[in-house]
N, C-alpha and C positions, 0 to 999 in steps of 0.2 A: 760615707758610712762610718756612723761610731762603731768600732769593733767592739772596745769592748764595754760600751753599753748593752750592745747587743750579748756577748757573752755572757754578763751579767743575767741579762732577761730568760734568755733561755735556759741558764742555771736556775732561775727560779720558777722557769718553768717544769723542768726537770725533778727537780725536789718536790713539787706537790706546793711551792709558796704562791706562788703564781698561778689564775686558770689560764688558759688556752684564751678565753674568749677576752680576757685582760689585755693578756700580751698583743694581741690582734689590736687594741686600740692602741697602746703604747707605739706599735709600729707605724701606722697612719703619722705619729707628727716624726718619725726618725730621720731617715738619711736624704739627702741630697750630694752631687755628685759637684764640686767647684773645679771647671776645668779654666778658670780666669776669665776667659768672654761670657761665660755660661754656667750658669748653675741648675742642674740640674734633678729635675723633680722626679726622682724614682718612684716614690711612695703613693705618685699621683691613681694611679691605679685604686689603689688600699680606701681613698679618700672619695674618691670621683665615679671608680668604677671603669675608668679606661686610661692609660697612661697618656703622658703629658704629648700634645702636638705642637708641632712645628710649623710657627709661624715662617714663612720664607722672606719675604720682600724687608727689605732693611737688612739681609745678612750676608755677609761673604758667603761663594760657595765653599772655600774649606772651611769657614763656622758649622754651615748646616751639614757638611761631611762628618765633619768631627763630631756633630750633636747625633746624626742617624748613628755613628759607629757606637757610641756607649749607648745611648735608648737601645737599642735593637737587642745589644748584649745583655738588657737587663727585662726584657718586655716581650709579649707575643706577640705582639706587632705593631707599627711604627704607623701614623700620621703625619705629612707634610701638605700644609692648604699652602695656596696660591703660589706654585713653585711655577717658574718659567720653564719652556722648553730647554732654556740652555741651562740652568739648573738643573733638571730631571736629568739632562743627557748623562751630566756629571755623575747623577747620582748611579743611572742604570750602568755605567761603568766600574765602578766599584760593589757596586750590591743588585748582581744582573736580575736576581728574582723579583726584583720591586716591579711595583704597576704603574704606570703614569695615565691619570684620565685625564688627557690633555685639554677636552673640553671645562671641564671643572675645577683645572688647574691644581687635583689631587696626586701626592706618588703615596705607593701604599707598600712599604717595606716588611716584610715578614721578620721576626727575630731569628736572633742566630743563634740562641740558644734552647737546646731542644728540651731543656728541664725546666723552661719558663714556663709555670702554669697560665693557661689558658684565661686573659681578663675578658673576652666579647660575653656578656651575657644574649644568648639567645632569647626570641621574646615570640609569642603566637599570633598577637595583634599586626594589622597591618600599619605603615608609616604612608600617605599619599602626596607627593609630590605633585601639588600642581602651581602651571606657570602660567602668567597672560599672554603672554608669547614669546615666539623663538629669539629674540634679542636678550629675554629675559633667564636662557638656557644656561650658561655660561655659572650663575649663582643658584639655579635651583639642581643643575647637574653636583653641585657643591654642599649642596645638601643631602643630595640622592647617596652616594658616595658617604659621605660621614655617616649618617643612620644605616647604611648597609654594612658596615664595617664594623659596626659598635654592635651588630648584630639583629638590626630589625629589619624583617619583610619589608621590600619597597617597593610602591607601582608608583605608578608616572601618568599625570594627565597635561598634555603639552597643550600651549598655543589653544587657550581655552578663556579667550579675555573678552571683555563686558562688550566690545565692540560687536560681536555676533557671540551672544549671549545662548545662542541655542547649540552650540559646540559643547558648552560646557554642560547645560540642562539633557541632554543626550547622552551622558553619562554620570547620571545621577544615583545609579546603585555601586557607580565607585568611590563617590562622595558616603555614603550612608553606611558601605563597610569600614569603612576605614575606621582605624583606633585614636589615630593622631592625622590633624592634616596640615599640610607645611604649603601656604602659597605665595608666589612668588611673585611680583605687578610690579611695574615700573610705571610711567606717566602720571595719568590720578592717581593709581594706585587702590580703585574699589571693588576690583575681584576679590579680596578678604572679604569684603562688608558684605557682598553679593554669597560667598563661601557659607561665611556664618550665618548668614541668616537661614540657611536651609538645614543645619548639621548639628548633632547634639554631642559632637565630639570639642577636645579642644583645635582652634585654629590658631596656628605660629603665622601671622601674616610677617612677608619680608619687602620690604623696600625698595627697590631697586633703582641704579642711577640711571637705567634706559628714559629715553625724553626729548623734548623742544627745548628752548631757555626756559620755557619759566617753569619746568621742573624742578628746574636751580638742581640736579646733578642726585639727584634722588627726595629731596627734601620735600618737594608737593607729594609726592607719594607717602613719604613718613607722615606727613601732619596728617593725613588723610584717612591711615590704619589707626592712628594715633585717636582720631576721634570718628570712630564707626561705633556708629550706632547699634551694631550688632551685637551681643552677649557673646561670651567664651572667646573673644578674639584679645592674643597679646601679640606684641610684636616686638620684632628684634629689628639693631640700627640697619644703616641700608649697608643692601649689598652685604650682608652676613649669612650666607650661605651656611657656612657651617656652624655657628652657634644655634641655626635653625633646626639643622639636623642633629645635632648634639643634644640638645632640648628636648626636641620630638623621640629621640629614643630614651630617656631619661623618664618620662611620658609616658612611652609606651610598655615600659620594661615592671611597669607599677602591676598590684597583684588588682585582678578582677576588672579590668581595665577592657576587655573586647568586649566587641558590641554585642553578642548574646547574653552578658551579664547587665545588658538592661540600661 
């Protein structure tokens, strides 16, 4: 944090030189936090609308200690995706309040500071989480989780893949409310294309690296959402769990967006 850049700002907000809604954009590009391994994006919030997550795999556990301990101090609450159980233990040791969705390999640490304004925006629309099947659980639980946290309604259509295609056609007035839909396929990968074609919402299709070899580890599935033929379908890389979700509430957080506005 520039102190006293900041001092400055608010001095000129003070005097009447400055509006309010000025200084609000000034603060978006300001502070970050250099702790040597990490620098860190306070302001991500200001910019993004939810503060900065924690990548886990590549990091020492006292990296990602030491990143939960200032995020937290500075944020209403804290994201870590694909954190191991022995990660999480660490963490639930020092910061007993946190959640670990161990399926989804999310921990979900609340801040510690009780004057940190509130960044989840609330949203009315629904977020639908559906998966081709339970292999596929692991990345769409990782979705489920991100968009619930960031503040959107979320329901779940599991183990709902082209293979017995009347699973999914069975619950077809869960497809039609939804606001945003997030799904999830691994192998072909054509329950997106199967999704969109029935839905006048957007579809986030994900990738996933469930499969035989000639998957090749998600990549038939991607080329596949890649080129569906369906309208309103985008897709994120594989196995992105949560940029899916991240997206989809992004999505759904937009003004006139639920489906009775047509």
């Amino acid at each position: 944090m520039d102190v006293e850049r900041l001092r400055a700002l608010l001095e000129r907000v003070k005097s009447g030189e400055t509006e309010v809604d000025a200084a609000v954009q000034s603060l978006k590009t300001l502070p970050f936090e250099d702790l040597g391994f990490a620098k860190l994006d306070h302001h991500r919030a200001l910019r993004n609308g939810f503060p900065e997550v924690i990548y886990c795999p590549g990091k020492t556990t006292e990296h990602i200690l030491g990143i939960v301990e200032k995020l937290t101090a500075r944020a209403s609450k804290v994201l870590a995706s694909r954190a191991s159980v022995e990660v999480a233990a660490r963490v639930l040791e020092q910061f007993p309040e946190a959640v670990y969705h161990e399926l989804a390999r999310m921990l979900v640490i609340p801040g510690q500071n009780e004057g940190v304004p509130q960044t989840v925006v609330p949203c009315g629309g629904k977020v639908l989480i559906v998966s081709a099947g339970t292999a596929d659980l692991p990345v769409a639980e990782e979705a489920a989780v991100t968009a619930s946290e960031m503040g959107s309604p979320v329901q779940k259509l599991y183990d709902v893949g082209v293979a017995g295609i009347h699973r999914l056609l069975g619950h077809q007035e869960m497809l039609f409310e939804a606001n945003v839909l997030v799904v999830v396929a691994g192998m072909e990968g054509a329950l997106a294309s199967v999704v969109g074609g029935l839905v006048s919402r957007p579809v986030i299709a994900v990738p996933t690296s469930v499969g035989y070899g000639a998957n090749f580890q998600g990549l038939s599935a991607l080329l596949t959402m890649l080129n569906s033929c369906a309208s309103g379908v985008g897709v994120v890389n594989i196995d992105n769990g949560f940029g899916a979700g991240f997206l989809a509430h992004l999505i759904n957080r937009m003004p006139d967006q639920s489906p009775e506005s047509g």
